[in-house]
C-alpha positions in Angstrom: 47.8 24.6 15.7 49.8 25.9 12.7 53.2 27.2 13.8 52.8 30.9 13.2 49.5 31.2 15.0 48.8 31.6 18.7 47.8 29.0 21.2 44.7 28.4 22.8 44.8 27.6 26.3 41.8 26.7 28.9 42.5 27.6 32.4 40.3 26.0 35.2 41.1 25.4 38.9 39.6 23.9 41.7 40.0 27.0 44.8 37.3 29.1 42.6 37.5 31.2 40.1 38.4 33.9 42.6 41.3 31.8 44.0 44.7 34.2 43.5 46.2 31.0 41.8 44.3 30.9 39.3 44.5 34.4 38.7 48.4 34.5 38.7 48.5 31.0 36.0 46.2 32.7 33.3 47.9 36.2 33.8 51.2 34.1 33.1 49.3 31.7 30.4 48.3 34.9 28.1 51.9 35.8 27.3 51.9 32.4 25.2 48.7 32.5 24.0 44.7 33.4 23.8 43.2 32.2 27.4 39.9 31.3 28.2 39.0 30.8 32.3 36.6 28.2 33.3 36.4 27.7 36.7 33.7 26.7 39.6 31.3 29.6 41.4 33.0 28.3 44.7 36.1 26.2 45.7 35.6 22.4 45.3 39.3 21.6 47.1 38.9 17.4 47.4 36.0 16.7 45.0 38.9 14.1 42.9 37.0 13.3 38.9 33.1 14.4 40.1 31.2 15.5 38.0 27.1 17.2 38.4 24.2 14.5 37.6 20.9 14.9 38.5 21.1 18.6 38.5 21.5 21.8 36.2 25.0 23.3 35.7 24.6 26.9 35.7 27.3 29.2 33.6 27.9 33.0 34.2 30.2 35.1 33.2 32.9 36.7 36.0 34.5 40.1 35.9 37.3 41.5 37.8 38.3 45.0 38.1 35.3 45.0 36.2 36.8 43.7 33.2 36.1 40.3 32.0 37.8 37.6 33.5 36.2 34.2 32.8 33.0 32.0 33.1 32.0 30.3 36.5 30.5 26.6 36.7 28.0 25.7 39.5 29.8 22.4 39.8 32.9 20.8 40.0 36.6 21.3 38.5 35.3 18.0 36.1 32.4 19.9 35.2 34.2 22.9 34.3 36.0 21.3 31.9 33.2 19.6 30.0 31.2 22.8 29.7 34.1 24.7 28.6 34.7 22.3 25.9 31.0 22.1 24.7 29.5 25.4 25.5 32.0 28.0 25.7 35.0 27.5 23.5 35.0 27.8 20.0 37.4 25.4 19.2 39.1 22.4 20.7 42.2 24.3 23.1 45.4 23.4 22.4 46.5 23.0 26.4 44.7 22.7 29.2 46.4 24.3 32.5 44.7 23.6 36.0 45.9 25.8 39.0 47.9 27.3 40.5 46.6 24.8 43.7 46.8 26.1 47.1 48.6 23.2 48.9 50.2 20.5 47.3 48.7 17.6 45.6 51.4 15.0 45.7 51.6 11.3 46.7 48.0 10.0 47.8 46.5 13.9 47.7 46.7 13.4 44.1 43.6 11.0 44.3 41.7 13.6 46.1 42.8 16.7 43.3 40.5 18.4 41.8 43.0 20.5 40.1 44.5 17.0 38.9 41.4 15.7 38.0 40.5 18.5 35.7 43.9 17.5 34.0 42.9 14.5 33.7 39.6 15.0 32.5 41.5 17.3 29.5 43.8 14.4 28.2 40.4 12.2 28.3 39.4 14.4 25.9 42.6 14.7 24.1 44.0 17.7 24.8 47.6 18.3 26.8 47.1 19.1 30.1 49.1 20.2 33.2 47.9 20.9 36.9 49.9 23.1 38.8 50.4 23.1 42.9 52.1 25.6 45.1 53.0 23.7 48.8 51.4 26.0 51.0 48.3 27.0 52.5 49.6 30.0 53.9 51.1 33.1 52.8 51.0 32.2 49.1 53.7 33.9 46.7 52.4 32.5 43.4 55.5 34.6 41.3 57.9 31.8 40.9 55.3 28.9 40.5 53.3 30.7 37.2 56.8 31.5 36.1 57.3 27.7 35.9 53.4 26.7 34.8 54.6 28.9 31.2 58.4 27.6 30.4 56.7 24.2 31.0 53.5 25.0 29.3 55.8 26.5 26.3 57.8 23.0 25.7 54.9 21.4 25.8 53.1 23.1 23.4 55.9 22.3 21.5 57.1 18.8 22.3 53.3 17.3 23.1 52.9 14.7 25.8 52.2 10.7 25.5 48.4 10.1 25.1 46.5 9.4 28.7 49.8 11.2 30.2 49.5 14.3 32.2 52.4 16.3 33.7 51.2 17.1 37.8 54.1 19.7 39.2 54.0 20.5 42.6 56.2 23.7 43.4 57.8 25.0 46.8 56.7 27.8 48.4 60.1 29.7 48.3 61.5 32.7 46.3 63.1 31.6 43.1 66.2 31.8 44.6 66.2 29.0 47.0 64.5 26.8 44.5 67.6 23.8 44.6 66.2 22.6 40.8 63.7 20.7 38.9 63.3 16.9 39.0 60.8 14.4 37.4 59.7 12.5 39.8 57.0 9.8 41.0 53.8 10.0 43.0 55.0 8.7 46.4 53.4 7.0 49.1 53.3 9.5 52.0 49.5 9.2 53.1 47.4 11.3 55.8 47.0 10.0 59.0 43.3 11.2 59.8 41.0 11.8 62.4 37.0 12.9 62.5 36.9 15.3 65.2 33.4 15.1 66.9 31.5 18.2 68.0 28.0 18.8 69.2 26.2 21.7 67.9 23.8 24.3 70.0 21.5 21.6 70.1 23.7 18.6 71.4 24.0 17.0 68.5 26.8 16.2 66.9 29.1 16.7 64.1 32.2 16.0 62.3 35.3 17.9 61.1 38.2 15.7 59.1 41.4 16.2 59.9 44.5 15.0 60.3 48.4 15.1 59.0 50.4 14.4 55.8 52.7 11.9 57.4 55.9 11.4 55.3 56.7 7.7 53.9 58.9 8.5 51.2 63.2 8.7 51.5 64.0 10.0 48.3 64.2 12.5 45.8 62.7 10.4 43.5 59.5 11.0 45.3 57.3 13.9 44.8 56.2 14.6 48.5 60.2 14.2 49.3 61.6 16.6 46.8 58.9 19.3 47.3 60.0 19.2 50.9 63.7 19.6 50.3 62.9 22.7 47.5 63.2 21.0 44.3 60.6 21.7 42.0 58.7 18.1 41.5 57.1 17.2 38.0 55.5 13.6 38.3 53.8 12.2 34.9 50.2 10.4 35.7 48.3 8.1 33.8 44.9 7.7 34.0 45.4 3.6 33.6 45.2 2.7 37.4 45.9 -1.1 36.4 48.3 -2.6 38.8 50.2 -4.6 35.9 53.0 -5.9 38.2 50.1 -8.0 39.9 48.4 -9.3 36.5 50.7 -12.1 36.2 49.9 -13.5 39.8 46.3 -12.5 39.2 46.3 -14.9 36.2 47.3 -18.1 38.3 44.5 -17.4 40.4 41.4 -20.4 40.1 39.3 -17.9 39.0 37.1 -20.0 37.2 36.2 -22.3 40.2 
């Protein structure tokens, strides 16, 4: 990107390409740049780095208002990427925005993401790439949060980001003014506590609904699930190297070779 021309920025999700999130982040996204949407025919909340094999992706083009919006994948958030980046776009982008997430994807939801996942799958490929998360499932006021997605978008057009590094911000659900402030933070360890509520169908048979509760195992601000909680905006930077290198030296006295 030479410094007098515009941006290119790819905007996927993982609600669906008729998810209001995703809506609000590229309406925000095109006052920095040229957008293109890429985003699944239906929601794929959970689906983590899947990806279609074995089975034909199917592209089509989405209007709204009838205007064009954007192209729909029949797969998942990972998929929409890699067809975006082989089939629709012209060019390499120059960002890569996933979001705006209904409900939050910090400490062990950010396994599950999709919306982090198709970040991920962007800095695989070498482009920056955010994922963006409002805390709330309910009742969504996505103002503030793709407010936020383009100052942060805009530095880091500008500044770039480590390679294999992606920025996952996670954003309260609360008019601007009761935002407390921004802090970089780090993927706690609050985890669900789930169930698999069994039901029987009209025939007696049964069947399973997951559920269960985000139960809270971090004490401090320095922890995503923590400061989203308390109204601080919370901007964790991921890795996609999972290697536990604090363990490698104990690892390596191990008689592995018995």
């Amino acid at each position: 990107m030479t410094p007098r021309s515009k941006p290119h920025i790819l905007v996927c999700n993982d609600d669906g390409i008729e998810g209001p999130g995703i809506h609000a982040l590229a309406a925000s996204m095109k006052k920095l740049g040229t957008v293109t949407v890429v985003a699944p025919a239906e929601p794929h909340s959970g689906m983590s780095h899947a990806m279609t094999l074995g089975e034909p992706l199917r592209i089509r083009e989405y209007s709204r208002n009838n205007r064009f919006f954007g192209h729909t994948v029949s797969g998942t958030p990972v998929d929409c990427v890699k067809v975006a980046l082989s089939h629709i776009m012209e060019r390499k982008p120059d960002l890569i925005v996933s979001g705006i997430n209904y409900g939050s994807n910090t400490a062990m939801n950010t396994l599950y993401s999709g919306t982090v996942a198709a970040a991920l799958e962007g800095v695989l490929q070498g482009i920056p790439s955010l994922a963006f998360s409002l805390t709330t499932y309910v009742d969504a006021d996505f103002t503030y949060a793709a407010k936020f997605a383009r100052n942060l978008s805009k530095e880091v057009l500008s500044r770039g980001l480590p390679p294999d590094t992606i920025l996952s911000v996670n954003i309260p659900n609360v008019p601007e003014e009761e935002i407390r402030g921004v802090l970089v933070t780090s993927q706690g360890k609050s985890r669900w506590e789930e169930a698999a509520i069994e039901r029987n169908d009209m025939y007696g048979n049964p069947y399973y609904w997951l559920s269960g509760t985000l139960q809270l195992h971090d004490h401090d601000l320095g922890s995503d699930e923590y400061a989203v909680r308390h109204n601080y905006v919370a901007v964790t930077p991921l890795s996609c190297d999972f290697t536990a290198h604090g363990f490698r030296p104990e690892l390596l006295n191990w008689p592995l070779n018995k």
